[in-house]
C-alpha atoms as an extended CHARMM CRD file, in Angstrom:
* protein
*
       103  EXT
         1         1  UNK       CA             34.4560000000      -13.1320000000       18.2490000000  PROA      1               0.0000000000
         2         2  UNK       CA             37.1110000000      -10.2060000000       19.6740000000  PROA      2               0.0000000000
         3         3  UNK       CA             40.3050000000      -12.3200000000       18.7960000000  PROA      3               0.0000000000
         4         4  UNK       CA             38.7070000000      -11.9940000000       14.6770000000  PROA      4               0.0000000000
         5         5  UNK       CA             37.8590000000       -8.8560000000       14.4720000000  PROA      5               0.0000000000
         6         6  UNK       CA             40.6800000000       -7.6680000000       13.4500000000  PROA      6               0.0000000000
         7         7  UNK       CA             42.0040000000       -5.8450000000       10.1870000000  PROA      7               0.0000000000
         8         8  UNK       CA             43.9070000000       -8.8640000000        8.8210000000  PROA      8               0.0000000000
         9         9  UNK       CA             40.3090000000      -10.6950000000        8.8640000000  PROA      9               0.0000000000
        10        10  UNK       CA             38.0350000000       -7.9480000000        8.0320000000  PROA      10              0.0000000000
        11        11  UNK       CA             38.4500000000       -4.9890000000        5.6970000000  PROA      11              0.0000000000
        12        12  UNK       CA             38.4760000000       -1.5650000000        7.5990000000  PROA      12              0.0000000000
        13        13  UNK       CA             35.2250000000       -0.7040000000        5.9710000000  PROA      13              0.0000000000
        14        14  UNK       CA             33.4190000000       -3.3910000000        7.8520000000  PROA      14              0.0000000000
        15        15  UNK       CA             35.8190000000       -3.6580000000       11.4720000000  PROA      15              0.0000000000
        16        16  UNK       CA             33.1890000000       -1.3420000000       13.2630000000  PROA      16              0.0000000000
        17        17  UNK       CA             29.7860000000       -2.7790000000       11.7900000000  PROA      17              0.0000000000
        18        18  UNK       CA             31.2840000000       -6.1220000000       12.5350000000  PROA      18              0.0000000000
        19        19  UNK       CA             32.2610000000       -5.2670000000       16.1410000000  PROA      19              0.0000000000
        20        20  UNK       CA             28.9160000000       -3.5400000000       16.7690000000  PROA      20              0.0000000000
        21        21  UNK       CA             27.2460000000       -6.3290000000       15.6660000000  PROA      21              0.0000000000
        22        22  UNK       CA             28.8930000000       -8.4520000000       18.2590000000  PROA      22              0.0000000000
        23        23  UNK       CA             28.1420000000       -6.2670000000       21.2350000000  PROA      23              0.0000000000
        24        24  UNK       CA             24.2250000000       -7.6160000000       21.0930000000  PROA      24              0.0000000000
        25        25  UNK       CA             23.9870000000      -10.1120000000       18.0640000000  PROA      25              0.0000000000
        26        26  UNK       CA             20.9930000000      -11.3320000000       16.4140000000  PROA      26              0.0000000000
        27        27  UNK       CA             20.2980000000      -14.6500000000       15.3570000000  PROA      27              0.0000000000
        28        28  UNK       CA             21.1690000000      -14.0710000000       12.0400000000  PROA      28              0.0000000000
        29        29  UNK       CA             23.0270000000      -11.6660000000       10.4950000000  PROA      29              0.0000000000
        30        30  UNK       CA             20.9980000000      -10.3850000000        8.0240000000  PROA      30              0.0000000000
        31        31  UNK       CA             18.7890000000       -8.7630000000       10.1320000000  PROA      31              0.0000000000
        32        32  UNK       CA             21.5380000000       -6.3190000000       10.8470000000  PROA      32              0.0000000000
        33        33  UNK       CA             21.0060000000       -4.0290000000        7.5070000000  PROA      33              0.0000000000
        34        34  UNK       CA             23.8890000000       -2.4550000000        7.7530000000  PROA      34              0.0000000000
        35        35  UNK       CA             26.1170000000       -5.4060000000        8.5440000000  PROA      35              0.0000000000
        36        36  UNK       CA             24.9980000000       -7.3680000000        5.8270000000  PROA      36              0.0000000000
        37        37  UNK       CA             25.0190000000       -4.7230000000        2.7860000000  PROA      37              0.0000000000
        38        38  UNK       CA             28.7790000000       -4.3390000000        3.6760000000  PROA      38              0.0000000000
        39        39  UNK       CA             29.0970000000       -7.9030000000        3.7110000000  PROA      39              0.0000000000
        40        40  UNK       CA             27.3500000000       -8.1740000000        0.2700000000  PROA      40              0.0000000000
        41        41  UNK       CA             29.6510000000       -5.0810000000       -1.3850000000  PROA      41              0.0000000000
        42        42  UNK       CA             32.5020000000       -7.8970000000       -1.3310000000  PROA      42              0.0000000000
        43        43  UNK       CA             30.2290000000      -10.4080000000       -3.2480000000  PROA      43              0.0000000000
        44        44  UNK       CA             30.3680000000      -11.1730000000       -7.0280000000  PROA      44              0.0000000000
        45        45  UNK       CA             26.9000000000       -9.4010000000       -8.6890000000  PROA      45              0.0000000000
        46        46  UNK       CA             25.3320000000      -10.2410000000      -11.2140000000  PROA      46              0.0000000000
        47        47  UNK       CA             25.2960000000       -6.6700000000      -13.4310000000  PROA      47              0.0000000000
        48        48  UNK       CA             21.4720000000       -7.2860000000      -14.0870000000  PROA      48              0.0000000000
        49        49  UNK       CA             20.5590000000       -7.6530000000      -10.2520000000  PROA      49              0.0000000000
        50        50  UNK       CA             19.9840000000       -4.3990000000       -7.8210000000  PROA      50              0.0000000000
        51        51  UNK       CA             19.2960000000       -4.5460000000       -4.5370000000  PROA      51              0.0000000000
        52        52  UNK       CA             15.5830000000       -3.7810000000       -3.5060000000  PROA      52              0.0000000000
        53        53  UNK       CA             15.9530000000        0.1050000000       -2.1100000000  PROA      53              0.0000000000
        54        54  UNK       CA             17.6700000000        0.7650000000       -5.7810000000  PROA      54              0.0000000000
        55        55  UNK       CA             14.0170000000        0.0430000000       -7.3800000000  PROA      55              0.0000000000
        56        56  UNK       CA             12.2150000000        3.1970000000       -7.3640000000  PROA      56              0.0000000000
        57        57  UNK       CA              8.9220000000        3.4700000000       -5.7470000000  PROA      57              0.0000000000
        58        58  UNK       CA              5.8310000000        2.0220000000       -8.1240000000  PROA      58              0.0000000000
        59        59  UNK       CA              8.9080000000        0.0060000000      -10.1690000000  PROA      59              0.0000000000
        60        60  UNK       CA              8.3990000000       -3.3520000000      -10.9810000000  PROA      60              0.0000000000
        61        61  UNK       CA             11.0240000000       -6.3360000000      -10.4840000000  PROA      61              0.0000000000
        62        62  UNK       CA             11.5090000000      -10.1220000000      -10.3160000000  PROA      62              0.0000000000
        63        63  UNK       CA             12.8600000000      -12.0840000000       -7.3520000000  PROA      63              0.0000000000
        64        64  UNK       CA             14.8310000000      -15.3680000000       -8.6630000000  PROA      64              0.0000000000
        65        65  UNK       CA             12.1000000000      -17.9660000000       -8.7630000000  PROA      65              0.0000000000
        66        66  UNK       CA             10.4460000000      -15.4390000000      -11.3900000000  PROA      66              0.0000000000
        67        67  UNK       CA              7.3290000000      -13.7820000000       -9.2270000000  PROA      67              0.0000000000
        68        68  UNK       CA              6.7660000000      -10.6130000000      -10.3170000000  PROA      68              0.0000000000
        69        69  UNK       CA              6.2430000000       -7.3840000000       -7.5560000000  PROA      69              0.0000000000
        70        70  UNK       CA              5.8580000000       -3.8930000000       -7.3280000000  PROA      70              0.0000000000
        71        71  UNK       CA              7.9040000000       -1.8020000000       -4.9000000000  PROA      71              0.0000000000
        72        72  UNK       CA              5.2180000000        0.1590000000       -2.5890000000  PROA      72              0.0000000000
        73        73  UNK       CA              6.3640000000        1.8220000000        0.5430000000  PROA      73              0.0000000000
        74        74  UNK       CA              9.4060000000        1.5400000000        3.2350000000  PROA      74              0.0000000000
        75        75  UNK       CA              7.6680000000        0.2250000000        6.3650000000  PROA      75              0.0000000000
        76        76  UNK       CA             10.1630000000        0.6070000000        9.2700000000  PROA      76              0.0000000000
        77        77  UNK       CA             12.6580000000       -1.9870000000        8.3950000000  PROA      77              0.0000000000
        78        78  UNK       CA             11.0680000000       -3.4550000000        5.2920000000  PROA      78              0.0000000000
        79        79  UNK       CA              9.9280000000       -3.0380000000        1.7600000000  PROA      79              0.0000000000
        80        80  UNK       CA              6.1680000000       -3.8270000000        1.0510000000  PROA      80              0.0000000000
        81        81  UNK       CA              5.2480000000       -5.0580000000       -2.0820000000  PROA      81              0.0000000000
        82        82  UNK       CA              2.3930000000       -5.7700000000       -4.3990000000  PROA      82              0.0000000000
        83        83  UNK       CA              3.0760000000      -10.0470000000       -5.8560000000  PROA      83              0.0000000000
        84        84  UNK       CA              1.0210000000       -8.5700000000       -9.4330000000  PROA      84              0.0000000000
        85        85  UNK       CA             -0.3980000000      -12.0290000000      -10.0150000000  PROA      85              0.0000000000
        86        86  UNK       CA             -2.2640000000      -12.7980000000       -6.6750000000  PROA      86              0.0000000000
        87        87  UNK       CA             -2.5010000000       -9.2030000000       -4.9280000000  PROA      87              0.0000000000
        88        88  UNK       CA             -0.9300000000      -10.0820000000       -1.7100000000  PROA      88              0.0000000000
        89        89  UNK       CA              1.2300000000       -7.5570000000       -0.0600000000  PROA      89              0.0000000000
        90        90  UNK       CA              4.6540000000       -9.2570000000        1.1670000000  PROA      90              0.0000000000
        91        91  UNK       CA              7.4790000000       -7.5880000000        2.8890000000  PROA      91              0.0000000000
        92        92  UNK       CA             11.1450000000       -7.4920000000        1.5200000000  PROA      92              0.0000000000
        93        93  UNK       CA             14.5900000000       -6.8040000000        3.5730000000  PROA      93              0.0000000000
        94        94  UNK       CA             16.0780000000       -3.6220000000        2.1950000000  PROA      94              0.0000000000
        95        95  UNK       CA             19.0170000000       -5.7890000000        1.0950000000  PROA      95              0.0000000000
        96        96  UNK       CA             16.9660000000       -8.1710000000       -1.0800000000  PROA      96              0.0000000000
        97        97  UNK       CA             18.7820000000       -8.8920000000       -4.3710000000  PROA      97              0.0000000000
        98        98  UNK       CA             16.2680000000       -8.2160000000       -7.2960000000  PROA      98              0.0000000000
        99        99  UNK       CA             15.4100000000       -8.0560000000      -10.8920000000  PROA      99              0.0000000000
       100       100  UNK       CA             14.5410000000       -4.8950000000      -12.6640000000  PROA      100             0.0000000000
       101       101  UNK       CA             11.5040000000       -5.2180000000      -14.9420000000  PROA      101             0.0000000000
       102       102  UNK       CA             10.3360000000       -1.3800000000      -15.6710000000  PROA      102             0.0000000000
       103       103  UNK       CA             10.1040000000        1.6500000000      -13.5600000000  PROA      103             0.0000000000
């Protein structure tokens, strides 16, 4: 990957995230946080979306297939959160692209 990162492939903003990604990569990308919210600042949003550490604590949103959750509590790397209709706890990537319902 050296020979790309470079400034007439990546923006300047994203040239060191990029290159310290490289020095010990993951298997996917993603799981870098940082990485891939720079990544995602050059994608087209939809205005209604946010990304899941905009919701406030206790707010409730909807993920794209339309379950409904409420935003609990940062656990290390991950968002916790309550599905309303079943109870189960699931975790969320910080970078998860969500709806807002209420707050």
């Amino acid at each position: 990957m050296v020979p790309f990162i470079r400034p007439e492939i990546f923006p300047n903003s994203v040239l060191p995230l990029v290159a310290n990604h490289f020095k010990n990569p993951t298997a996917s990308s993603d799981t870098d946080v940082h990485l891939a919210f720079a990544l995602k600042q050059f994608d087209e949003r939809k205005s209604d979306l946010l990304f899941i550490h905009e919701v406030p604590n206790g707010g409730l949103f909807r993920i794209k297939n339309g379950r409904v959750f409420q935003k609990k509590a940062l656990r290390v790397k991950r968002y916790e959160c309550l599905e309303i209709k079943s109870g189960k706890t699931y975790l969320f990537n910080v970078n998860a692209e969500v709806e807002l319902i209420s707050t």
